[in-house]
KEKE-3310 file (N, C-alpha, C; in steps of 0.2 Angstrom, whole numbers, plus 5000, padded with zeros to 4 digits):
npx = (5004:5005:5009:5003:5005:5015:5025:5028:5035:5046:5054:5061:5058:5053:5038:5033:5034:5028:5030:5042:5059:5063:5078:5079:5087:5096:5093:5081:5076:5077:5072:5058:5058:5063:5051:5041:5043:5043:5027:5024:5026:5020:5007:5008:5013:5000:4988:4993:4999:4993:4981:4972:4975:4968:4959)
npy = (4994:5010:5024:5042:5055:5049:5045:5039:5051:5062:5072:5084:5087:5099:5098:5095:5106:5120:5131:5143:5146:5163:5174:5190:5205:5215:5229:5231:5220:5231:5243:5240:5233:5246:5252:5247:5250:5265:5266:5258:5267:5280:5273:5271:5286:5292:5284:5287:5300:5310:5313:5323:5332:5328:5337)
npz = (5000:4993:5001:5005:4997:4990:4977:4960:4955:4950:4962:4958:4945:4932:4932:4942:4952:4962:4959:4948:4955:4954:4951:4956:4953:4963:4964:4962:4972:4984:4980:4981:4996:5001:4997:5002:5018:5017:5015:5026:5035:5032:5037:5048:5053:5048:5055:5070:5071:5065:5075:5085:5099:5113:5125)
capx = (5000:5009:5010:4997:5010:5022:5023:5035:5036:5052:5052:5066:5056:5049:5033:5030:5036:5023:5034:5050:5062:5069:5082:5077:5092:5098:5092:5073:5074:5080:5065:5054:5060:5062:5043:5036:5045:5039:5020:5022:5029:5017:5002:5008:5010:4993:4984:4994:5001:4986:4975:4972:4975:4961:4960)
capy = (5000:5018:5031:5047:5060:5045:5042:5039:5059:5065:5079:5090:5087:5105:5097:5094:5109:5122:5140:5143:5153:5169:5179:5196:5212:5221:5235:5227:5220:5236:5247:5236:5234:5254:5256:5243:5252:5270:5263:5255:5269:5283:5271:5272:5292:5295:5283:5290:5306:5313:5313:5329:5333:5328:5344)
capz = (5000:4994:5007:5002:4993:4988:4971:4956:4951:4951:4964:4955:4940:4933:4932:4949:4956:4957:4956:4949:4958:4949:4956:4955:4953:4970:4965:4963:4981:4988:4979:4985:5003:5004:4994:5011:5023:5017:5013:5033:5040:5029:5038:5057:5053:5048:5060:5076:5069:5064:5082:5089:5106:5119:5132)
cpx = (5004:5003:5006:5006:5016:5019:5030:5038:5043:5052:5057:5063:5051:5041:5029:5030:5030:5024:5042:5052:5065:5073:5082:5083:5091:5095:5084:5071:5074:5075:5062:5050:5059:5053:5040:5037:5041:5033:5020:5022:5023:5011:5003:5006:5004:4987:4986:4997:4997:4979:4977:4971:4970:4965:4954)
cpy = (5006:5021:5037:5051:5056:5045:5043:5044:5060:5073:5085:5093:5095:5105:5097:5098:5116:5129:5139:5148:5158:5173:5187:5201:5213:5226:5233:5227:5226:5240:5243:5235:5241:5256:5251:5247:5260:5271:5262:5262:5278:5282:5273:5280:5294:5291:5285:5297:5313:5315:5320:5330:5332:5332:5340)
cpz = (5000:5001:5004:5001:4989:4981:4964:4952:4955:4956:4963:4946:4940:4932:4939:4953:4953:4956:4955:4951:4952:4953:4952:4958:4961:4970:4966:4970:4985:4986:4981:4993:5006:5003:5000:5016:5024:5020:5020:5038:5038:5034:5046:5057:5052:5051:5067:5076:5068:5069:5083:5095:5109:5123:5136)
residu = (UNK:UNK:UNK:UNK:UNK:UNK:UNK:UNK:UNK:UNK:UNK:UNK:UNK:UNK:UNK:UNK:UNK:UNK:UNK:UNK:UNK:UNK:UNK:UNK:UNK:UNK:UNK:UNK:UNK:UNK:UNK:UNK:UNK:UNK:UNK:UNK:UNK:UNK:UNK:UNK:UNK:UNK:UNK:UNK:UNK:UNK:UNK:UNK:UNK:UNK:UNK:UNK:UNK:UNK:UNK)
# end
């Protein structure tokens, strides 16, 4: 009796895998990384930034 996921597919085979990797430029990663960072940091200022003084 096979085992559930066992089977005679080659698991290096590109059929079987279901994303290929790409390696994307340094400079991509790094806009990216700064464009989340900004975009996260744009989101805290204008939910805590933005309140007005309770008196």
């Amino acid at each position: 009796m096979a085992m559930p996921g066992s089977s005679d597919v080659d698991p290096n085979s590109t059929q079987s895998r279901q994303f290929e990797q790409i390696e994307q430029p340094l400079g991509v990663k790094a806009a990216v990384t700064l464009g989340g960072l900004a975009l996260m940091g744009w989101e805290l200022w204008w939910f805590l930034g933005q309140r007005e003084p309770s008196d």
